[in-house]
C-alpha positions as CSV (number, residue, x, y, z in Angstrom):
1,X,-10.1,22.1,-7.7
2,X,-10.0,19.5,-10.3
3,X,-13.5,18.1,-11.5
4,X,-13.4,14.6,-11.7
5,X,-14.4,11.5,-14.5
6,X,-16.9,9.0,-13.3
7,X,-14.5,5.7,-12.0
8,X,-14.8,2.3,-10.5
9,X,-13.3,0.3,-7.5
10,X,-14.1,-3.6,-7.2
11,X,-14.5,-4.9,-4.4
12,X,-13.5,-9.0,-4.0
13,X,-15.4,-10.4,-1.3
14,X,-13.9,-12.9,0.6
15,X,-15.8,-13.4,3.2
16,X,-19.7,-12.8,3.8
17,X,-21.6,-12.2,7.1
18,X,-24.5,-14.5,6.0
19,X,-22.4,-17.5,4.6
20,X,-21.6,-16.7,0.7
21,X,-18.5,-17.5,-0.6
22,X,-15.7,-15.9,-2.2
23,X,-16.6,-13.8,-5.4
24,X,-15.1,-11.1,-7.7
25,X,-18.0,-8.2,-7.9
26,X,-18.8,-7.1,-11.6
27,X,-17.1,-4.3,-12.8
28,X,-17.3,-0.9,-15.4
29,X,-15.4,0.4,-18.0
30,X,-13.4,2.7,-16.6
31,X,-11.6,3.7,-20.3
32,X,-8.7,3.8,-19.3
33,X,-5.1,3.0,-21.8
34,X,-3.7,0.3,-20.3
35,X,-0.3,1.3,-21.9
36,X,-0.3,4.7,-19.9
37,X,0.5,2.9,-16.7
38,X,4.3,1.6,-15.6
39,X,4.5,-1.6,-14.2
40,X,5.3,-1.0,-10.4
41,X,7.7,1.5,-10.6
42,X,8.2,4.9,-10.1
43,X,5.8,6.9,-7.7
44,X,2.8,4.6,-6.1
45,X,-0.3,5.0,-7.6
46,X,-2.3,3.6,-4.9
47,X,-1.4,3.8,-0.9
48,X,-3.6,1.8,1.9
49,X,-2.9,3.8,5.2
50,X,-3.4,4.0,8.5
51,X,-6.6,2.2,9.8
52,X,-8.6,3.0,7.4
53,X,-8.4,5.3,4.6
54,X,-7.0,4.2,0.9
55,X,-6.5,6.4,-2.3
56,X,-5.7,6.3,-5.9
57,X,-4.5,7.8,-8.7
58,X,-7.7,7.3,-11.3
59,X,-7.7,8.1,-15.1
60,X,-8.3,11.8,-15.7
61,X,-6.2,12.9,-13.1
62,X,-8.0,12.8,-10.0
63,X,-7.1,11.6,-6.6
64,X,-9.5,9.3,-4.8
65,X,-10.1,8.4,-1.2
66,X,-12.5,6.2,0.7
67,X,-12.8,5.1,4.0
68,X,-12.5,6.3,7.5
69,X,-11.4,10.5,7.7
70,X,-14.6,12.6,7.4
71,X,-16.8,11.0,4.1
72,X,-16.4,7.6,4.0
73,X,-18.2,6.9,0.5
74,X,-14.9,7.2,-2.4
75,X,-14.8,10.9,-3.7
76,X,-12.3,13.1,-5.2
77,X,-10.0,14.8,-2.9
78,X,-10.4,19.0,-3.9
79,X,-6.8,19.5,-5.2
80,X,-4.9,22.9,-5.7
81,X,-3.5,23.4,-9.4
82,X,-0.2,23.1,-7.8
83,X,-0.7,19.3,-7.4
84,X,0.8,18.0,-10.9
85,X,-1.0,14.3,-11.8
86,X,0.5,11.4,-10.8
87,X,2.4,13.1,-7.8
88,X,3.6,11.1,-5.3
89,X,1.9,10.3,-2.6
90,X,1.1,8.4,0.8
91,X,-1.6,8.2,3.4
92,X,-1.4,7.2,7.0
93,X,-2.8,9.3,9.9
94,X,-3.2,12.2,6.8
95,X,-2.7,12.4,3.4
96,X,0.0,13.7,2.3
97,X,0.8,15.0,-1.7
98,X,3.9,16.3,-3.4
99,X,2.9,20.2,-5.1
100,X,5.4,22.4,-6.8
101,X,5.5,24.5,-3.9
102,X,6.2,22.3,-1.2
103,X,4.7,19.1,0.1
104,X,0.9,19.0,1.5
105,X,-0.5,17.5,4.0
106,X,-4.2,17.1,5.7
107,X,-7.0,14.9,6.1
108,X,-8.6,13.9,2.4
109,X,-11.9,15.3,3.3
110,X,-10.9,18.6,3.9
111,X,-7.8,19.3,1.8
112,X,-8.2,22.7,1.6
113,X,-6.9,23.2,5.1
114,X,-3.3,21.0,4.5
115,X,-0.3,22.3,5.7
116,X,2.8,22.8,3.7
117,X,5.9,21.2,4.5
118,X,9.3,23.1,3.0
119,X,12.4,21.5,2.4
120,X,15.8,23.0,0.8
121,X,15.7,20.7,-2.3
122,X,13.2,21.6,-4.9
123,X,10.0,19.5,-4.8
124,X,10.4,18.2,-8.5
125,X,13.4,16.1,-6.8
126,X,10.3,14.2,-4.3
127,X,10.5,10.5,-5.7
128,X,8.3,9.0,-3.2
129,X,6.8,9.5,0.2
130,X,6.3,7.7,3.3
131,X,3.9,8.7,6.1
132,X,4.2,6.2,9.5
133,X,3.9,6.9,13.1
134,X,3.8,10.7,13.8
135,X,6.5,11.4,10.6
136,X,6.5,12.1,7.2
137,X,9.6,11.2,4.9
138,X,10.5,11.8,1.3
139,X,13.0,10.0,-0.9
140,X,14.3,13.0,-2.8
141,X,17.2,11.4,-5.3
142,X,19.2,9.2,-3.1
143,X,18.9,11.0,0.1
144,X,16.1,10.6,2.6
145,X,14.5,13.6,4.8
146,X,12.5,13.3,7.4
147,X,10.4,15.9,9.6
148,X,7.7,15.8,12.5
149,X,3.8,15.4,10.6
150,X,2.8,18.1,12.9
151,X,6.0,20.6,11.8
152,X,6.1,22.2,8.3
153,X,9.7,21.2,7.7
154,X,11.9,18.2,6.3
155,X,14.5,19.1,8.6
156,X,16.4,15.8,8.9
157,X,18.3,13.4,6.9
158,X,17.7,10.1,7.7
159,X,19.9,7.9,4.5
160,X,22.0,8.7,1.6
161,X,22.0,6.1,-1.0
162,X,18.5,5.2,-0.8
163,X,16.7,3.9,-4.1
164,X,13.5,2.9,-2.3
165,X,11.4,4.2,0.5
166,X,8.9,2.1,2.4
167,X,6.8,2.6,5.4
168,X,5.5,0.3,8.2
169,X,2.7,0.2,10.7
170,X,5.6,1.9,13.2
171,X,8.8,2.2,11.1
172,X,10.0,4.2,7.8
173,X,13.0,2.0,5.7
174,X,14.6,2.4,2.8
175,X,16.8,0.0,0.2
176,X,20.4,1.2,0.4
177,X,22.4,-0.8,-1.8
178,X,21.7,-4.5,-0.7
179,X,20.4,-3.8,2.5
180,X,16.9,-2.7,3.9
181,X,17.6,-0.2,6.3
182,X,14.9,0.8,8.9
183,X,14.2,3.4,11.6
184,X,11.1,3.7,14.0
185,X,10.3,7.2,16.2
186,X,13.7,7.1,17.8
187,X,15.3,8.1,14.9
188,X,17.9,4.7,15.2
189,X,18.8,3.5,11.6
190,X,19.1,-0.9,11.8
191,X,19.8,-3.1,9.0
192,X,16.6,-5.1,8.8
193,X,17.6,-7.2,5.5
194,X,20.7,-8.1,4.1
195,X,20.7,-10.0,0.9
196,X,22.2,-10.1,-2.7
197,X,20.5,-7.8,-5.8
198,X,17.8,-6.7,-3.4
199,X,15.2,-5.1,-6.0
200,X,12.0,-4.6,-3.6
201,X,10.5,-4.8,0.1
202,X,7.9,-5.1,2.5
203,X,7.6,-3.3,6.5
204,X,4.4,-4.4,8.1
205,X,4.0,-4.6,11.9
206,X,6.4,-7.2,13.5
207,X,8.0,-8.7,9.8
208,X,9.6,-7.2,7.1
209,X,10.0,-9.1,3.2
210,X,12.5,-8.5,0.4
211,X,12.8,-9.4,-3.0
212,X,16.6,-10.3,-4.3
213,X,17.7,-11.9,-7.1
214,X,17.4,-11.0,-10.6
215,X,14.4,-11.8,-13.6
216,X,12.6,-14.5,-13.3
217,X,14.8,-16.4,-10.2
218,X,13.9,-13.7,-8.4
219,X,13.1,-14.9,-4.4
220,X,11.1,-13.7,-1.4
221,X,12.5,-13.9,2.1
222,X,10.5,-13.0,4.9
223,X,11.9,-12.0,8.7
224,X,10.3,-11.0,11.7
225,X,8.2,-12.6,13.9
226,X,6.2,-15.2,12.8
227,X,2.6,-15.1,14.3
228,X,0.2,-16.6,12.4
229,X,2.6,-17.4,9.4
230,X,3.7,-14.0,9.0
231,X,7.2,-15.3,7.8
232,X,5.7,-17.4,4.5
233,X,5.7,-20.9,6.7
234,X,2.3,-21.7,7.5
235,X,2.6,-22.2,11.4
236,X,3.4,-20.4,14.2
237,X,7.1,-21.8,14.6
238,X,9.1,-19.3,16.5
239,X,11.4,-18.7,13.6
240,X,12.7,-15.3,12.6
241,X,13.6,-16.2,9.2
242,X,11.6,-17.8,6.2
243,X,12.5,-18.4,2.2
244,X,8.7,-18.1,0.8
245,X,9.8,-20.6,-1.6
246,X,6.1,-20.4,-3.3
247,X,7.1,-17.1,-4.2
248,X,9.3,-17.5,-6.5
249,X,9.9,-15.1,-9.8
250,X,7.8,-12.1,-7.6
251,X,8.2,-8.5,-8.8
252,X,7.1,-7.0,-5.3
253,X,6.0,-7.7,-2.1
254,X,4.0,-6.5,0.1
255,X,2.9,-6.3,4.3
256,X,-0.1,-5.5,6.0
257,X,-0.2,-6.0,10.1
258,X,-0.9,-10.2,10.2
259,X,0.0,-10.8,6.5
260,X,2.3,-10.7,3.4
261,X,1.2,-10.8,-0.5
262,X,3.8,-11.0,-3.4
263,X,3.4,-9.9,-7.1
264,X,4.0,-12.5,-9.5
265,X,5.5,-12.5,-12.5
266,X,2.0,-13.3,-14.4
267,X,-0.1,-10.8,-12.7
268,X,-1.5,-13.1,-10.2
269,X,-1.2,-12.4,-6.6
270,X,0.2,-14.5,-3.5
271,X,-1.2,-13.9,-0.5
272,X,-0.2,-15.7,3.3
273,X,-0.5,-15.3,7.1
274,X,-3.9,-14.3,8.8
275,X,-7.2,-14.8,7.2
276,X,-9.1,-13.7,10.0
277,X,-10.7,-10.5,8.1
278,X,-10.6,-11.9,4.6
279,X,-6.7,-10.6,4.2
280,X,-6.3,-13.6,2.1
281,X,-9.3,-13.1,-0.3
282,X,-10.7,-16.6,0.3
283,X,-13.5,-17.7,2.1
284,X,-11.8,-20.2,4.1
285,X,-10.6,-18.1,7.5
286,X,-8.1,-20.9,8.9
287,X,-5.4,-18.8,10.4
288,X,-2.5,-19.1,9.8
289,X,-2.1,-20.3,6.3
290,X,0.6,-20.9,3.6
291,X,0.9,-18.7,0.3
292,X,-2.0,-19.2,-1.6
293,X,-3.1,-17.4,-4.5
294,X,-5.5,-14.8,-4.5
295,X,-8.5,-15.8,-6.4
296,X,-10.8,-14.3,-9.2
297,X,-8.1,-11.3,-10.2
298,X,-7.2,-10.5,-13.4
299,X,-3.3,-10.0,-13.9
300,X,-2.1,-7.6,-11.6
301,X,0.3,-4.5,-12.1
302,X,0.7,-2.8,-9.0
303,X,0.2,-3.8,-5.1
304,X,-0.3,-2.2,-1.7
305,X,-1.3,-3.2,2.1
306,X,-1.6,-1.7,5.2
307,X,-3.4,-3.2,8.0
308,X,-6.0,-5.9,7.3
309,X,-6.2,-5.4,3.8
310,X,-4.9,-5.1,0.1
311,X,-5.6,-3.1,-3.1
312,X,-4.0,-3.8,-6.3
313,X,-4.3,-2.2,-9.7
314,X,-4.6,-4.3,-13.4
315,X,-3.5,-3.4,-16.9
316,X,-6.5,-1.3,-17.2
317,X,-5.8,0.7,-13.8
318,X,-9.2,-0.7,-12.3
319,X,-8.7,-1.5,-8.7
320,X,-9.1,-4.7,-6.4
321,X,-9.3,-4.3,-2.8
322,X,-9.7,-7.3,-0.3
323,X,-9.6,-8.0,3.8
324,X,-11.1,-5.7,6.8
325,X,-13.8,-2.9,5.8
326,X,-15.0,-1.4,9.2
327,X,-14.5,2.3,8.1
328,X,-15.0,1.3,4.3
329,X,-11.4,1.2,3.4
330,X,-12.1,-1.9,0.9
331,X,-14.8,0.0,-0.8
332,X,-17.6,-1.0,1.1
333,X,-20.8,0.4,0.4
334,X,-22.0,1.1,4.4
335,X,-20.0,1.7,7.6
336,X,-19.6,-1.3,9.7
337,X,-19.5,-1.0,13.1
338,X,-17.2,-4.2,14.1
339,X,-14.0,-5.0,11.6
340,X,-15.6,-7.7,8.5
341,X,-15.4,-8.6,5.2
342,X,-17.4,-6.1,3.0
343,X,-20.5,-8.2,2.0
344,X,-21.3,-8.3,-2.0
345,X,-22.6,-5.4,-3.5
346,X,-22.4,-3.2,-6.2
347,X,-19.0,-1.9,-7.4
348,X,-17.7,1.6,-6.5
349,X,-18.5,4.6,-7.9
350,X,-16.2,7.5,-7.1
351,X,-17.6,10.9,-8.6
């Protein structure tokens, strides 16, 4: 087990129960060299799963979870020296970590009791992970296996070709070329997204978001079905297809269940769709809304959602987490029995 630094998650509060408005909580130093971290790319460094648990890679190489599972408060998960830092990742229904002797997964409160998944490749091939419904994937080079969470092995190959793995609220996909190819628990692989110089996507629940084009011309395009302005739109037109033209130049994009936020080319974030539980980070909860930019960040490096809620990571690898908080999975403070925004408090001290 790995004995962990002292670090800090900030919590923006978008909403309050007792009529405050939107603020960005003070944060800590968390010493961290900003240099050391790789602008969205290679493995994920943060993964918002599930219903309510999140994690994070932190400085001094520890993993970190909060929210829902069995502690609730942001600790450490108790890793085995095979772990290497910075493996990939995901959470979902478990956590799930690539070691040198297979993948591992189990719940982040008691990781000492994770299964381990084989596959025939070696595990330094893993590039990234994907945990969704009841399987677990891994993009391993260009091919993708996939294998039943409650098995031990990757037994089948979903894609060849892939360069990106993503995972939905009910789907796995992966890019494969110029096209965003998806499957759900039927093991069917659809084209979801067809366009030119794809470079990144999105799977939420019911709409999926790519960004294609190249530098800074890069666009978003959003499909799907478009309750409460999933699609980038700002209504609930029943149109399957949306250019979020606000979005222009993004580096990512990314889908939680009523909602979609892009990474901009400055840092800042774009966020659009429900604000019912603060997935927007504003006060203002008109549902649905256009892209509007998430307020009081500093410039952004990396981005995740899952659910009612977002985390993002800045050039100093401190963390920002916005939307729902029932089980603590936005860094709340105290468990909240009805879904809310996280009132303001102190920031988040994982030990």
């Amino acid at each position: 087990m790995r004995v962990s630094r002292r670090f800090v998650v900030a919590v923006i509060t978008a909403f309050s129960p007792f009529g405050c408005g939107g603020r960005l909580e003070p944060l800590e130093e968390v010493g961290a060299n900003a240099s050391e971290f790789q602008e969205q790319s290679g493995p994920a460094r943060i993964s918002v799963g599930g219903d309510r648990a999140t994690c994070a890679w932190l400085p001094g190489d520890a993993l970190a979870c909060w929210g829902g599972y069995e502690r609730r408060a942001p600790f450490a998960v108790a890793l085995p020296g095979t772990v290497r830092p910075g493996a990939p990742f995901d959470v979902g229904t478990e956590l799930c970590v690539v070691a040198t002797d297979g993948i591992l997964c189990g719940p982040p409160g008691d990781f000492g009791s994770a299964r381990r998944f084989t596959t025939s490749s070696t595990f330094a091939d893993v590039n990234e992970l994907a945990v969704s419904g009841g399987e677990l994937c891994a993009r391993l080079g260009r091919e993708v296996r996939c294998g039943n969470l409650r098995g031990n092995t990757l037994d089948t190959r979903r894609l060849t070709g892939a360069s990106q793995l993503f995972r939905g609220e009910k789907e796995r996909c992966a890019t494969v070329g110029d096209a965003l190819q998806c499957w759900g628990d039927d093991g069917a692989v659809r084209t979801a997204i067809q366009v030119a110089e794809l470079r990144n996507a999105a799977v939420g629940y019911v709409h999926r978001c790519a960004v294609y084009g190249n530098g800074a011309t890069t666009r978003v395009r959003c499909v799907g079905v478009n309750r409460r302005g999933l699609l980038g739109d700002g209504s609930d037109a029943p149109i399957e297809e949306h250019e979020v033209a606000e979005a222009a130049g993004a580096r990512a994009v990314v889908a939680g269940t009523d909602h979609g936020c892009a990474l901009l080319g400055d840092g800042g974030v774009l966020c659009w769709g429900s604000n019912g539980l603060g997935e927007l980070g504003t006060a203002d909860r008109a549902t649905p809304r256009r892209p509007e930019r998430v307020p009081n960040l500093p410039p952004l490096v990396e981005l995740a959602a899952n659910g009612d809620r977002t985390c993002g990571r800045a050039v100093d690898q401190q963390i920002y987490c916005w939307g729902a908080d029932r089980y603590q999975q936005s860094g709340g403070q105290s468990p909240l029995e009805t879904p809310r925004i996280q009132a303001p408090g102190t920031p988040i001290t994982i030990r």
